[in-house]
VMD Tcl script that draws the C-alpha trace (Angstrom):
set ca {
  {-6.48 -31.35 -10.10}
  {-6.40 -27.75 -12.18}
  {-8.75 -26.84 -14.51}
  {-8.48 -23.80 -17.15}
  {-11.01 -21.46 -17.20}
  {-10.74 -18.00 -18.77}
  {-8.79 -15.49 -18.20}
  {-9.85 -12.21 -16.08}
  {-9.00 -8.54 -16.54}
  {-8.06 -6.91 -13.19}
  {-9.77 -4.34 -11.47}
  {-8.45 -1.02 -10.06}
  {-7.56 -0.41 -6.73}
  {-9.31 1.71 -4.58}
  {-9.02 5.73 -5.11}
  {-7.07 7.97 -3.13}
  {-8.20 11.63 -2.00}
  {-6.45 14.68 -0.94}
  {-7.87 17.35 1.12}
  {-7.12 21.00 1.24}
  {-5.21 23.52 3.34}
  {-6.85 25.48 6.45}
  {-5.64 28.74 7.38}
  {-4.76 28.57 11.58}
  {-6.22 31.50 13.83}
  {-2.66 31.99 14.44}
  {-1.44 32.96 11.38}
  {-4.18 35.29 11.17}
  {-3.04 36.86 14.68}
  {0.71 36.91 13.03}
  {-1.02 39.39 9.92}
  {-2.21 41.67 12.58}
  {0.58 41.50 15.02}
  {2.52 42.85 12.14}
  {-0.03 45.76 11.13}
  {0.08 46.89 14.10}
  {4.04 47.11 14.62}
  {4.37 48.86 11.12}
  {1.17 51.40 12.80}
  {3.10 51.89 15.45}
  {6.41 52.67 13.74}
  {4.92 55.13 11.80}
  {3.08 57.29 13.75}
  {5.56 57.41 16.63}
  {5.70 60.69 17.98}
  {9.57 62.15 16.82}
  {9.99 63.75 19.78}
  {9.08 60.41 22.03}
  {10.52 57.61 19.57}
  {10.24 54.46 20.50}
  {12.54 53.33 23.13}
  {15.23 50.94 21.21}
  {14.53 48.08 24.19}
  {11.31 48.21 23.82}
  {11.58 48.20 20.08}
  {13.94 45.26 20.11}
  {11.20 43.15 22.50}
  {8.88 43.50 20.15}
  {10.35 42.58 17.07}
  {11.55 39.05 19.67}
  {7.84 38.78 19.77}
  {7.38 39.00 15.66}
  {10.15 36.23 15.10}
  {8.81 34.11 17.82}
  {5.60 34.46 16.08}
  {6.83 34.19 12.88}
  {7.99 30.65 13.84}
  {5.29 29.24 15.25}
  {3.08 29.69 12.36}
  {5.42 27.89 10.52}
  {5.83 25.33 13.09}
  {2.08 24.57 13.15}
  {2.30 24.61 8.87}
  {4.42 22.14 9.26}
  {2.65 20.12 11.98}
  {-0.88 20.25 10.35}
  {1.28 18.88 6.97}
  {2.75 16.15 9.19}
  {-0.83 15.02 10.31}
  {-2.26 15.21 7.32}
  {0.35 13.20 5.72}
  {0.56 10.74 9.13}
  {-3.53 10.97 10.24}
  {-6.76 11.38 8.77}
  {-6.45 11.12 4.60}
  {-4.15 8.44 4.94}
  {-6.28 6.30 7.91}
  {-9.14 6.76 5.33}
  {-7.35 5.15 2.30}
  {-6.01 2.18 4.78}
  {-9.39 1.80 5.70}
  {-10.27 1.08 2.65}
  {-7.85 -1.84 1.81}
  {-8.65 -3.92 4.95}
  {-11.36 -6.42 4.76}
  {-11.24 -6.66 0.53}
  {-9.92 -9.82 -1.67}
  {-6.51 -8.76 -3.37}
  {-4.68 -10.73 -6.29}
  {-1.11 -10.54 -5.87}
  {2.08 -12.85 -6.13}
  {2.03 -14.33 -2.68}
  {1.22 -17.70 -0.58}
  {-2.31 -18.23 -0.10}
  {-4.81 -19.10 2.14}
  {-6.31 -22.98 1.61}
  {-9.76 -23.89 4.08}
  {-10.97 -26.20 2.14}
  {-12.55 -24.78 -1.38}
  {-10.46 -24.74 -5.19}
  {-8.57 -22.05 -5.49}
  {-7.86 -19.84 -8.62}
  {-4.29 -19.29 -9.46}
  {-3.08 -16.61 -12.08}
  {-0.01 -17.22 -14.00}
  {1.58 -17.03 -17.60}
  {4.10 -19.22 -19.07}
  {6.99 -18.45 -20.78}
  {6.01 -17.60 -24.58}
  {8.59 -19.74 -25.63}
  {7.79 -22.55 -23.23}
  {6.34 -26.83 -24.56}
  {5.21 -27.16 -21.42}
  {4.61 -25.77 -18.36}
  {4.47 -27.07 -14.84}
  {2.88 -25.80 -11.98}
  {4.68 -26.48 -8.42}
  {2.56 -26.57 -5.44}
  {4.56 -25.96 -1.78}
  {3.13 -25.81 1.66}
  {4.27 -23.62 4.12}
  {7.78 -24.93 4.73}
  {8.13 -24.92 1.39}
  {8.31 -28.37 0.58}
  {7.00 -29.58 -2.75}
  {3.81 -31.28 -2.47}
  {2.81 -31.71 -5.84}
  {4.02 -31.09 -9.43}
  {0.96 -30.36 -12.04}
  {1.38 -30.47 -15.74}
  {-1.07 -27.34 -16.95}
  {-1.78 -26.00 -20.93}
  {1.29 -23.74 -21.76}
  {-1.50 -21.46 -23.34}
  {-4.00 -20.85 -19.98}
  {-3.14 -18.34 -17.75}
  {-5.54 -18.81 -14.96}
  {-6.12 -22.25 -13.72}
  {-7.97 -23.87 -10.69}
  {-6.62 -25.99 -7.70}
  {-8.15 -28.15 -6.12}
  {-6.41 -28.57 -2.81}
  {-4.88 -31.86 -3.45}
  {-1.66 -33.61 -3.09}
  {-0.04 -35.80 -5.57}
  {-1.79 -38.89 -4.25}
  {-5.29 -37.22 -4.72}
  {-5.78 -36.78 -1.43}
  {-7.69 -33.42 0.55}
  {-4.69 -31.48 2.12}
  {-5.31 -29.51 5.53}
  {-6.41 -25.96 5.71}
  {-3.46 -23.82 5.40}
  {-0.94 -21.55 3.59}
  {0.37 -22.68 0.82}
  {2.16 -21.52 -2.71}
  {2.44 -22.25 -6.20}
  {5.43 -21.40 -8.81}
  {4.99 -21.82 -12.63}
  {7.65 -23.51 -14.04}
  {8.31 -23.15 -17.82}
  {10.06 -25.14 -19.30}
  {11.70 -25.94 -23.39}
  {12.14 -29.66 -23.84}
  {14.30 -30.28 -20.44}
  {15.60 -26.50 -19.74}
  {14.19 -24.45 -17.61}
  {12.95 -21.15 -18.87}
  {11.78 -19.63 -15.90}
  {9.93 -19.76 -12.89}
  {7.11 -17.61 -11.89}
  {5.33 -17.26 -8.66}
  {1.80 -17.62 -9.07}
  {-1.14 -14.95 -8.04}
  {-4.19 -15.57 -6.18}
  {-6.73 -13.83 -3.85}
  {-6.23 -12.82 -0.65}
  {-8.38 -11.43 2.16}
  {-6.41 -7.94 3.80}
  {-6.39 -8.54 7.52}
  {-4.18 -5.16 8.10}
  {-3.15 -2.13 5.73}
  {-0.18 -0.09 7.39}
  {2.01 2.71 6.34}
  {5.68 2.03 6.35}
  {8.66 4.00 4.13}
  {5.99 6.07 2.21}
  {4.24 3.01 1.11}
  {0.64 1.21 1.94}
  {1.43 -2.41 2.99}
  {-0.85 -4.85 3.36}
  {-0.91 -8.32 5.70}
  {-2.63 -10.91 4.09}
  {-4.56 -13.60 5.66}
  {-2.04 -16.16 4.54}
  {0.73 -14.24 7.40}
  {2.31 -12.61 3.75}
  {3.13 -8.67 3.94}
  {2.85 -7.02 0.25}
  {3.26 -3.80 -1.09}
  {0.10 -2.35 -2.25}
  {1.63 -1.72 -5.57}
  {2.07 -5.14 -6.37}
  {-1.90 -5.70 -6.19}
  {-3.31 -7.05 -9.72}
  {-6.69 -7.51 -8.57}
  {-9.44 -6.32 -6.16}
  {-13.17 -7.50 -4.97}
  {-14.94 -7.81 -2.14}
}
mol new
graphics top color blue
foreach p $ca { graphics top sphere $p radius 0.5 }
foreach p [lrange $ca 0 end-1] q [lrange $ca 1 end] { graphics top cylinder $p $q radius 0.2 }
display resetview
């Protein structure tokens, strides 16, 4: 059975923050390793220069100390990017609701499905499947509602088992079929990861989505 109820706006998704760059120690021993040389270069006694060996060792030293700093620039960037500020916006994800177009989780209590049917749509059908993906029920629902209510029944009325299951809006003029649109609901985040540059998130239904594709948020 699916009732309409009225429609909701979507809240935003939790913030990110960025933190700022330290200076190392080392970098600050690389400004005075190279005072010192430039000291030393010119107040060399022109009688006594500098021997060119020892000259050249030196300079080795300023290049290998040259690259480290940058090394550990690059390092501290890497766990910045990789570590802490990103660990803290996972965090956040894991343990809220999300609305996104996925499978869902059934145990037992209606659930609220989000969809909108074609504008040019007489009626619209919403297609209920269970894990496997067979078709357990086919529910006419208003063309004009875009959030509806399921009540976690099959077609003969009966309560189906906890589980994961999905629904697809199907719109349809006279007998052609418009389009077919796979509906939203909440999910509870079991895991946030980070994988290509982008914040997934596993879903208590098994589903993996991209954080992007999140309409909705609560706790």
């Amino acid at each position: 059975m699916i009732s309409p109820t009225q429609s909701n706006t979507a809240t935003p998704a939790p913030n990110q923050s960025s933190n700022g760059e330290k200076t190392t120690g080392l970098a600050s021993d690389f400004e005075t390793f190279l005072k010192m040389l430039t000291v030393q270069a010119q107040n060399q006694d022109p009688l006594k220069p500098l021997d060119a060996s020892e000259y050249a060792s030196q300079l080795a030293q300023f290049s290998m100390v040259e690259q480290q700093v940058q090394t550990n620039d690059l390092l501290s960037a890497l766990g910045q990017a990789l570590g802490g500020g990103n660990l803290d916006k996972l965090g956040k994800w894991v343990g809220m609701d999300v609305r996104t177009p996925s499978a869902f989780r059934f145990a037992g209590a209606p659930v609220t499905l989000f969809a909108k049917p074609d504008p040019a749509a007489d009626k619209a059908v919403m297609v209920i499947r269970d894990s496997e993906g067979a078709i357990i029920d086919r529910i006419s629902v208003p063309k004009t509602d875009q959030k509806m209510i399921w009540a976690g029944t099959g077609s003969d009325g009966q309560p189906l088992p906890a589980g994961s299951y999905s629904a697809t809006l199907e719109s349809f003029d006279g007998d052609k079929l418009l389009s077919e649109e796979l509906a939203s609901a909440y999910n509870h985040v079991v895991e946030a990861q980070i994988s290509d540059n982008k914040v997934m998130l596993t879903l208590e239904s098994g589903q993996v989505v991209d954080a992007s594709a999140v309409t909705g948020v609560r706790s």
